[in-house]
N, C-alpha and C positions, 0 to 999 in steps of 0.2 A: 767343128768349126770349119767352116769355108775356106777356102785360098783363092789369090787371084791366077792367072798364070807367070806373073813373078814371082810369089813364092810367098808374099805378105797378105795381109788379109783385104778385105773387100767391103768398102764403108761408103754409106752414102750421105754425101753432103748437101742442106741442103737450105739455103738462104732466104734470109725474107727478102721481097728484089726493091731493092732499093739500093744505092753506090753503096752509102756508109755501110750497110749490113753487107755487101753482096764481095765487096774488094778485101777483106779484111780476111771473109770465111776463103777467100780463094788465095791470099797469101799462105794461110793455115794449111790448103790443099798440096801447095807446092811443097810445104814440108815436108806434108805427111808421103808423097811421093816419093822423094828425095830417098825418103827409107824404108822403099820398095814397097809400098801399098800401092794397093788400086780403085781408086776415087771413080764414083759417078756422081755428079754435080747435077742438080735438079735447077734448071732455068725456065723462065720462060723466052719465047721469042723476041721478047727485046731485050732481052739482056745479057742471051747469047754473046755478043760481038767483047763483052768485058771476058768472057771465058775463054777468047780466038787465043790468043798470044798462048796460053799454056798448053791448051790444045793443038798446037802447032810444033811447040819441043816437045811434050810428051804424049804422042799418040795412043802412045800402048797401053800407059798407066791412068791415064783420066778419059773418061767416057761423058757427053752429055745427055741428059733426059732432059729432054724439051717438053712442057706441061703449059696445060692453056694457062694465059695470063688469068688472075681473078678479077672478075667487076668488083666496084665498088670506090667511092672517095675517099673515105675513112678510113683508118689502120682496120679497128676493129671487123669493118665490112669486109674489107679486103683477107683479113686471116678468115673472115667465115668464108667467105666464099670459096678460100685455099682448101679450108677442111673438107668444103662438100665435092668439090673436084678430083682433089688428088688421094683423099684417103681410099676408093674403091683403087684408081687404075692404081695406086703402089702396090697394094695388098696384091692386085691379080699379078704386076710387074712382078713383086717378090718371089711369087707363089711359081710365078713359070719361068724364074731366071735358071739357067743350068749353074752360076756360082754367084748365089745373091750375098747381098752385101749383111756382115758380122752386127752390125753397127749402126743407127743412124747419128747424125750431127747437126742438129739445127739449129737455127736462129732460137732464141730465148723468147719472139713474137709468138712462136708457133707449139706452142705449149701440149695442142692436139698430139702432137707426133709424139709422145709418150702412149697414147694409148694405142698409135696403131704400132708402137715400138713390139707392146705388151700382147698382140694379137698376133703379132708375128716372132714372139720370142726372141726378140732381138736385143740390144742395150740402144737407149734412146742419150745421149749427150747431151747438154745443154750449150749452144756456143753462144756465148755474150760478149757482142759488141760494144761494150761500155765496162769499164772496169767495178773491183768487187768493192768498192766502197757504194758505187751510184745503188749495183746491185743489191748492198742488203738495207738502202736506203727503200726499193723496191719492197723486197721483200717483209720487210717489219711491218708495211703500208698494209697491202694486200693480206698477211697472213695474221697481224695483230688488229688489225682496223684501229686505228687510233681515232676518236672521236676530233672532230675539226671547229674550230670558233671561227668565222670569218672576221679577218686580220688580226687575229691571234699567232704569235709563232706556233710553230710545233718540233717540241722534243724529242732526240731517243736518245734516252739514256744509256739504252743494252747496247750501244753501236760506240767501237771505239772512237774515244774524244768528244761522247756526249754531242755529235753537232744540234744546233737550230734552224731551222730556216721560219723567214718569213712564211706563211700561210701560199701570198700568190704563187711562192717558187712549189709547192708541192705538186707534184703529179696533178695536171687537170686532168686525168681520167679518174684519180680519184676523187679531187676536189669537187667536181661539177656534175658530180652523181651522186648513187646513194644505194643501199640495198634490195635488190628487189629491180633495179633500173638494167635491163638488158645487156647493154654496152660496160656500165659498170660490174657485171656478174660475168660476163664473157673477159674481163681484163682479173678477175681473182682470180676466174679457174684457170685463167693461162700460167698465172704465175704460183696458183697450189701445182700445177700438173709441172711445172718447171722444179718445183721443190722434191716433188717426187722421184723425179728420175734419176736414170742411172748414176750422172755424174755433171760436172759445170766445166766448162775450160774456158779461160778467161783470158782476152787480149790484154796482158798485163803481166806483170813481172814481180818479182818479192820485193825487190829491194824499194818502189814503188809505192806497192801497197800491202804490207807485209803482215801490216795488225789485222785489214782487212780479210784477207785468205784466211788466216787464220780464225775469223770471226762465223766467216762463211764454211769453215769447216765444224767448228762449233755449233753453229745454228742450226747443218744440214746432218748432223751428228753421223758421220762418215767423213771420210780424209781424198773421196775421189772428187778433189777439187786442183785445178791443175793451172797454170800460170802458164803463156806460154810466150808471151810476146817480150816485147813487140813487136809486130807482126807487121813486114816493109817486106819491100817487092825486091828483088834480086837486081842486084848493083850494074849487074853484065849483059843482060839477057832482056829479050824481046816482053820479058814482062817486066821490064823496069821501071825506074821513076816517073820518065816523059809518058809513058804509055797506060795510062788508068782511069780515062775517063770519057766526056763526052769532045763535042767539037769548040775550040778555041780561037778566038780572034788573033792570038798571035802565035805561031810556033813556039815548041821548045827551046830551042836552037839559036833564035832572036832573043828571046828570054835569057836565056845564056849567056849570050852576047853584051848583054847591056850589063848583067850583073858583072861579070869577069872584068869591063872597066871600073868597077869601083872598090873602094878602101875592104878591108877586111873588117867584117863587122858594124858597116856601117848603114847598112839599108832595114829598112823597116816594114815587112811582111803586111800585107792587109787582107785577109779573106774571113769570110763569114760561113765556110762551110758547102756543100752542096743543094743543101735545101732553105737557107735563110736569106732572105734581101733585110737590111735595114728600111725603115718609110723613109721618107722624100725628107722629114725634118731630120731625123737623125744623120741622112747621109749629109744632108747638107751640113751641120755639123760640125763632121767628120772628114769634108772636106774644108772647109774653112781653116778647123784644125793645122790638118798636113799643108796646106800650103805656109802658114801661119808658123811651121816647127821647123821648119831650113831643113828637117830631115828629107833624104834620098828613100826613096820606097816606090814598091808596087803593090800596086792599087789592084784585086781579083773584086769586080763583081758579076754576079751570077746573071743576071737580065740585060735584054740590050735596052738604049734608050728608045722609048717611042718616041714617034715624032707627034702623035696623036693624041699622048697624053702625061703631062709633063712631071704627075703623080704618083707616076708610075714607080713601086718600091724599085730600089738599086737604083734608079737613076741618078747620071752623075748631075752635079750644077751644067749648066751651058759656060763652055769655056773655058772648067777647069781642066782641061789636058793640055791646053795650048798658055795657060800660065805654068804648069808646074813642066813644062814642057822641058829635055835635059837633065830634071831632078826625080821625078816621077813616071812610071808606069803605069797605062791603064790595059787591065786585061780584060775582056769580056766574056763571059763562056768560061768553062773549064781550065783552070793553072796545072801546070806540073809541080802541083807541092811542093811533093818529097822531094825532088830535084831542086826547085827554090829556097828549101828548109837546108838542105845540106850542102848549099854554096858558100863558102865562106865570106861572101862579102854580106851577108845576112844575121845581122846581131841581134834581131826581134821581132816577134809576131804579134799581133793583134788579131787577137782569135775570139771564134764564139764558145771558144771550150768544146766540143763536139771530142767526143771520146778518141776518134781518128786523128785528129787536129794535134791534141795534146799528144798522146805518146807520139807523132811526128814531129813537135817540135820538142819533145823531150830529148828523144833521141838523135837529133841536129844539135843539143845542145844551145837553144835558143830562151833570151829571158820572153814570156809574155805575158802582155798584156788583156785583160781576162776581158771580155764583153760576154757574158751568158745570156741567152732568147730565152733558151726553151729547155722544155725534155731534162736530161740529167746535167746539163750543164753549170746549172749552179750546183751543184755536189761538187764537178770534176774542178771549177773557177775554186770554191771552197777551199778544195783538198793543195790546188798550186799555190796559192795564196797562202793561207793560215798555217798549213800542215808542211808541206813541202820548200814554201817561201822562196818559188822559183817564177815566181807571178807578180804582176802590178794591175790593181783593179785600175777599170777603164773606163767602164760602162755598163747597163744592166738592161736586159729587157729591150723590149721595144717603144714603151712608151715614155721611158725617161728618155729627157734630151739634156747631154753633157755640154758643160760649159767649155765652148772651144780653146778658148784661152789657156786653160787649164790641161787639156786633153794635149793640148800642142805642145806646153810643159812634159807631160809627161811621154809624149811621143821623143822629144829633144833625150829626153834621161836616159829612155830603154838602152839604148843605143851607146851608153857610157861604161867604158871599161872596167869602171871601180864601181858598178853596181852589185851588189851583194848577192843580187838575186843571180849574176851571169855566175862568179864561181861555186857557186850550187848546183847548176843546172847542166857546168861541165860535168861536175861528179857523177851528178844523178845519169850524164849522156852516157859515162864510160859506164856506170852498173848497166844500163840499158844495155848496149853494146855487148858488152860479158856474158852476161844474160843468153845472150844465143848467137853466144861464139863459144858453146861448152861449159857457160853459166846453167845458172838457175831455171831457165826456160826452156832449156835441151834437154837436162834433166829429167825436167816432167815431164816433156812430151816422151823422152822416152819411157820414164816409169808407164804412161798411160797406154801406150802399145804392148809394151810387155803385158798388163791388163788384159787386154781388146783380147793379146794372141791364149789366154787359156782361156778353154772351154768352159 
């Protein structure tokens, strides 16, 4: 086995580029730093500027590999094009590095990197941005093929607590293919070649999702399944809260400034994630709503308004900032989260459920409100909701429109002391918290290095 010149071993990490996949594996990087590994981070050139901050305190111990962006619109196109790119220059990278790396760690998108793991003798890791419930929600799909009725629910019984979902919530890469269909056979072998591999390490925690690990140890019939999260940015340092994303209309700092005048627990989070705008009905809505709920809250949305086109998704109504004007925030661009999840005058979020989302406002100890789009969202809405009971349904999808009245109701509740859901979600904050302050998630990550370091 290899060494770095710290003394730890030498792994390479390496992200699908995108925030949600890309900030999560580089929280993960800072750890594994921390206990003197030495990371190379595979970016491409725009997405460099998310790796400055750690590349700036640890010179010695994280390296960048800068790799052509891949063409393509689609997920799907975009991972082929990753394959055809990078699987030669890594192999030659590897082949002529004087201390190449033990190890690869990739995104769960990138399923390829098991076989160029296997050509280079290396262990290939699975890192999964979504926790292990969405996960063997995945994998039962792809790996059992469950026959589909359109607007039929669909069962798994072999997945703890039996869930349902409706039909639309399933995977549309599975739903909207079929065998034999290009795109639908390149989404099985990513996630047979993910089954395969060495091992899973999962932004998530036991106390969490504890039956599920367990399931997923089960299924993958080996124990190198590893929990490690939740996975947040360091409280102190230039890779903190404010600093994680693209350009915002308003500073951190202002941001700050407005929450610190208000009540403890009395403001109400609004963001939809980095990649989702609600349509023009829904926002509207959803502002009607919060002006409607006397609640205090900041408003993140992702798009600015055009002037050109007044359909434009995320767009706010005309005028609603200058009525909720003193009671409301509108952010545009990029929020500081984690920084607005763990200020104390914040008692709720209104989330799209997005895997990142949820463990940050788990671990703020915030009650939320579940609106799921897309992707594994309704798994994760499911699991706060029903299983964890630290959630209140809000909203679903993008083409239901909630009845504002009602939404302003339960906007007015979240934000109530004697909700049930809030002494739940303290508990669940402090297991989060323990977890990897020498809990359950420090644990494995170390049992998994001890792993990495024999031969």
């Amino acid at each position: 086995m290899s060494s770095s010149s710290t003394g730890g071993p030498h792994i390479l990490a390496y992200p699908y580029p995108d925030s949600g996949h890309i900030i999560p594996l580089l929280d993960l990087t800072h750890r594994l730093i921390a206990r003197g590994l030495t990371v190379t981070v595979l970016v491409t050139a725009e997405s460099l500027p998310l790796l400055q901050p750690l590349l700036s305190t640890h010179p010695s111990s994280i390296q960048p590999l800068v790799l052509s962006a891949p063409p393509g619109e689609s997920r799907v196109a975009k991972v082929h094009a990753m394959s055809q790119l990078h699987y030669p220059t890594l192999l030659q990278w590897f082949r002529s590095h004087p201390s190449p790396p033990v190890a690869i760690i990739s995104d769960y998108f990138l399923g390829w990197t098991h076989h160029l793991a296997c050509e280079l003798g290396v262990r290939r890791l699975v890192f999964s941005p979504s926790g292990a419930f969405g996960f063997s929600i995945l994998l039962s799909l792809w790996r059992d093929l469950p026959k589909l009725d359109m607007g039929s629910p669909l069962s798994f019984p072999q997945i703890p607590h039996s869930p349902v979902f409706p039909w639309r919530q399933i995977s549309r890469y599975y739903r909207n293919g079929k065998e034999g269909d290009p795109d639908w056979e390149s989404n099985r072998s990513n996630m047979l070649d993910d089954i395969a591999s060495w091992g899973v390490v999962f932004n998530s925690f036991a106390e969490l999702e504890r039956v599920y690990l367990e399931h997923m140890r089960a299924e993958l019939g080996h124990d190198r399944v590893w929990a490690v999260g939740p996975l947040l940015p360091p409280e102190d340092s230039v890779v903190g809260p404010a600093n994680r994303g693209g350009p915002s209309s308003l500073p951190c700092h202002e941001v700050m400034t407005w929450l610190g005048a208000r009540y403890d627990s009395s403001v109400v989070y609004v963001c939809f994630g980095s990649r989702f705008s609600l349509p023009r009905k829904q926002m509207d809505a959803l502002a009607e709503a919060l002006e409607c709920s006397g609640v205090q809250f900041i408003l993140c949305v992702r798009r600015h308004v055009g002037d050109d086109d007044d359909d434009k998704e995320g767009a706010i109504p005309d005028g609603f900032e200058d009525r909720v004007e003193g009671r409301g925030l509108v952010i545009k661009g990029w929020a500081p989260q984690v920084a607005i999840l763990s200020h104390r005058a914040v008692g709720a979020f209104l989330t799209h459920c997005g895997w990142n989302s949820v463990l940050e406002g788990v671990a703020a100890g915030v009650v939320m409100l579940t609106w799921p789009l897309g992707a594994d969202q309704f798994t994760n809405a499911k699991l706060l909701v029903e299983q964890l009971g630290v959630g209140i349904r809000a909203g679903e999808d993008t083409e239901n429109i909630p009845e504002s009245t009602e939404l302003a109701r339960l906007l007015a509740e979240s934000v109530n002391a004697t909700r049930p859901e809030r002494v739940r979600v303290k508990k669940l904050r402090d297991a989060a918290l323990d977890a990897i302050k020498g809990g359950s998630s420090d644990k494995d990550l170390d049992d998994l290095l001890k792993r990495l370091s024999v031969a």
